[in-house]
C-alpha positions as CSV (number, residue, x, y, z in Angstrom):
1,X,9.9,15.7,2.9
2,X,10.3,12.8,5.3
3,X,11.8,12.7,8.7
4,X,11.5,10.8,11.5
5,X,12.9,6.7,12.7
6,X,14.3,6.1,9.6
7,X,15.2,1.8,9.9
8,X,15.0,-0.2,6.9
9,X,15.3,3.3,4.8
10,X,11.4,3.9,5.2
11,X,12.6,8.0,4.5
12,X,13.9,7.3,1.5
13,X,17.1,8.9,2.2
14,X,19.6,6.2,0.9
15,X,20.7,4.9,4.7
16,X,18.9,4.3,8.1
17,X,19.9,7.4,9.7
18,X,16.8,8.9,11.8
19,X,16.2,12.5,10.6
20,X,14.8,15.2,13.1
21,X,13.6,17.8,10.7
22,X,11.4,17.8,7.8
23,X,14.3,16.8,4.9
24,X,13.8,16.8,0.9
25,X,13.9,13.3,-0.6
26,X,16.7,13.5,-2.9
27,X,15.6,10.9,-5.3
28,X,12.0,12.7,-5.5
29,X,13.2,16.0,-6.4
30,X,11.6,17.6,-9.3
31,X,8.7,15.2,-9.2
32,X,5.5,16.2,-8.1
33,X,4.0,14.3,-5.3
34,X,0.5,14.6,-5.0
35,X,-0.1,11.7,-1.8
36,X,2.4,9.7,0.3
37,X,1.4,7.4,3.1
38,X,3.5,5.9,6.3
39,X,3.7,2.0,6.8
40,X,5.4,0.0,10.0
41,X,8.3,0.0,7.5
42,X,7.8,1.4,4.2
43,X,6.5,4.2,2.9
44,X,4.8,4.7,-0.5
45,X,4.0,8.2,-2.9
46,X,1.6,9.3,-5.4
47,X,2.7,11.4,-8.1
48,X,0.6,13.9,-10.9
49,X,1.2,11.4,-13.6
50,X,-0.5,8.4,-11.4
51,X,2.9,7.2,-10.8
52,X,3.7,5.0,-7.0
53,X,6.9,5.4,-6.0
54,X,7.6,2.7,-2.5
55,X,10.6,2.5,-0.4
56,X,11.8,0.7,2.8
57,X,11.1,-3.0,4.0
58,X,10.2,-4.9,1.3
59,X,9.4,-8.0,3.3
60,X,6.8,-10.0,1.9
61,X,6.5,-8.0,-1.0
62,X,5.2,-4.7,0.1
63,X,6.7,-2.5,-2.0
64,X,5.4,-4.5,-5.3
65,X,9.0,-4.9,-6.9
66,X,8.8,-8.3,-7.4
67,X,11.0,-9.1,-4.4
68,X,10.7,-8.8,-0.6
69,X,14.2,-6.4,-0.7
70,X,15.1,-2.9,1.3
71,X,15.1,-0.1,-0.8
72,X,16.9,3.0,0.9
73,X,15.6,5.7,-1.5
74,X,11.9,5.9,-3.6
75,X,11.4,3.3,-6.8
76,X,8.8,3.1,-9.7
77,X,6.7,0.4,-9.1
78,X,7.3,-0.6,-12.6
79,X,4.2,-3.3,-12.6
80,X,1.8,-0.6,-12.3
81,X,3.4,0.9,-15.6
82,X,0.0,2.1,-17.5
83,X,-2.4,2.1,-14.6
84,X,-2.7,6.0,-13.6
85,X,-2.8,5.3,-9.7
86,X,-4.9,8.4,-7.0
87,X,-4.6,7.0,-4.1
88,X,-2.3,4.4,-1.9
89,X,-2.0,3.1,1.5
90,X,0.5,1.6,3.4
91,X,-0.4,-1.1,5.9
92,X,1.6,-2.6,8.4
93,X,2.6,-5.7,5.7
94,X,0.7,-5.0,2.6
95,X,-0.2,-2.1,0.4
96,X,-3.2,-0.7,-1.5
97,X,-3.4,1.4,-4.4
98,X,-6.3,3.2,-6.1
99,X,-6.4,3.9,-10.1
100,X,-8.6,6.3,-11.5
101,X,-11.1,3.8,-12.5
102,X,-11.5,2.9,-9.5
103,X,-9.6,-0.8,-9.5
104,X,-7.6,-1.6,-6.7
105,X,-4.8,-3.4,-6.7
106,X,-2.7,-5.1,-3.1
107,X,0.5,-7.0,-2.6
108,X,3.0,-7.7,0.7
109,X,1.9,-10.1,3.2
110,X,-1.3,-12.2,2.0
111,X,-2.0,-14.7,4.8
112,X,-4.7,-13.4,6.3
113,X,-7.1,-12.1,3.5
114,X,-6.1,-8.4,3.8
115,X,-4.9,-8.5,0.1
116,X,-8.4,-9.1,-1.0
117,X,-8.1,-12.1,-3.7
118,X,-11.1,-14.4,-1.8
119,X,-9.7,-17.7,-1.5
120,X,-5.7,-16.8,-2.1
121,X,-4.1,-16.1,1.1
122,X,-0.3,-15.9,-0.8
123,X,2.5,-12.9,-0.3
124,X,1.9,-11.0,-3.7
125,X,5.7,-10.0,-4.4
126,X,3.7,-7.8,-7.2
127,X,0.7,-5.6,-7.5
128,X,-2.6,-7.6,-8.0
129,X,-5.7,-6.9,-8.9
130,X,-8.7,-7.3,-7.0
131,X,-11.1,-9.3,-9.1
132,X,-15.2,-8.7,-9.2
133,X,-15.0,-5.7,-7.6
134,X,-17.2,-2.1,-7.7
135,X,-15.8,0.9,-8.8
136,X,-14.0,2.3,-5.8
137,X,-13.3,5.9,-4.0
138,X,-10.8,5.2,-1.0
139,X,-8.5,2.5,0.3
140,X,-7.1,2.1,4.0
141,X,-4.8,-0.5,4.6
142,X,-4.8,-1.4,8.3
143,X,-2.5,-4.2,9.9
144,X,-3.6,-7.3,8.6
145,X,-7.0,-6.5,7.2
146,X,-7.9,-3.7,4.5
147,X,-11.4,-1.5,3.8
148,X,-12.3,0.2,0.6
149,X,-14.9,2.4,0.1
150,X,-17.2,2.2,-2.9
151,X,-18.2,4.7,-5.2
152,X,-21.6,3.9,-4.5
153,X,-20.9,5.0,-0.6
154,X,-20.5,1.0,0.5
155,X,-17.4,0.4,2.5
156,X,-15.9,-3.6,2.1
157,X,-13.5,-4.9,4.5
158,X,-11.1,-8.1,4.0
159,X,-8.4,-9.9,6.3
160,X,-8.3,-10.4,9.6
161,X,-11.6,-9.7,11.7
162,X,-10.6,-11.6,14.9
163,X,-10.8,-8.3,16.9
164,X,-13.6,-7.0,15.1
165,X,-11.7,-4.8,12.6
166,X,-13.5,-5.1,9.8
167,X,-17.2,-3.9,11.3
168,X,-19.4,-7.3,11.2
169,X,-17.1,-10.2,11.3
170,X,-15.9,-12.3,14.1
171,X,-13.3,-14.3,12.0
172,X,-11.1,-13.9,9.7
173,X,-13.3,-13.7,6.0
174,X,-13.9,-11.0,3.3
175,X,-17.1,-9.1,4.1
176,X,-19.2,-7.9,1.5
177,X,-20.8,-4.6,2.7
């Protein structure tokens, strides 16, 4: 069920209409959703076969299709085809997701760290892994930085830490815990 400002077809509903009441997604039905998360401008869901699912704004990449285009109604991120996915969030220009063994993979908007890959600030039109990283437990993607939490109880945070946002930073780097 989505409902709510519905621009750039964040409610999966095949059009822009703002919806007022809790509405099936169409293209969803008969699949089992087991997570969803709410971006700026996309949206993103979790199935019981580890599947993602992302619609809305795909500027810079956020919904990990390969391109940075709208998509009014839920697609299979086909790039995470044989990774069994738990857990996703939706920033406000990038997205997270969680696999069972604990990898996490970004893409969208890149230019401040918040995608995680160290030294590679690019837009990732298609999920990436995070290299040399713990097994993790949680994701959060924020607005332009990111936190995961290990499964060892550490949390790391990555992107922009200009405000303070990611706990012990005063600029933006990628924080170790």
């Amino acid at each position: 069920l989505s409902f709510g400002e519905g621009s750039d077809g964040k409610l999966g509903h095949g059009n822009e209409d703002d919806v007022f009441e809790p509405t099936p997604i169409e293209a969803l039905r008969g699949t089992r959703v087991l997570a969803v998360t709410a971006g700026c401008r996309h949206s993103l869901a979790v199935t019981d076969t580890g599947e993602v699912f992302s619609f809305g704004s795909g500027q810079y990449g956020r919904l990990g299709h390969g391109d940075q285009e709208i998509s009014y109604v839920p697609i299979l991120i086909e790039a995470l085809r044989g990774v069994r996915v738990v857990a996703a969030s939706a920033g406000e220009y990038h997205s997270l997701v969680l696999s069972t063994a604990g990898q996490v993979y970004s893409f969208g908007m890149g230019s401040d760290g918040q995608l995680g890959h160290r030294d590679d600030f690019a837009n990732q039109l298609l999920p990436k892994l995070i290299e040399s990283q713990p097994p993790f437990s949680a994701v959060s993607a924020g607005s332009s930085h990111s936190l995961a939490l290990s499964t060892a109880g550490e949390v790391y945070s990555f992107g922009d830490g200009e405000n303070g946002q990611l706990g012990h930073c005063t600029i933006d780097c990628l924080c170790e815990p």
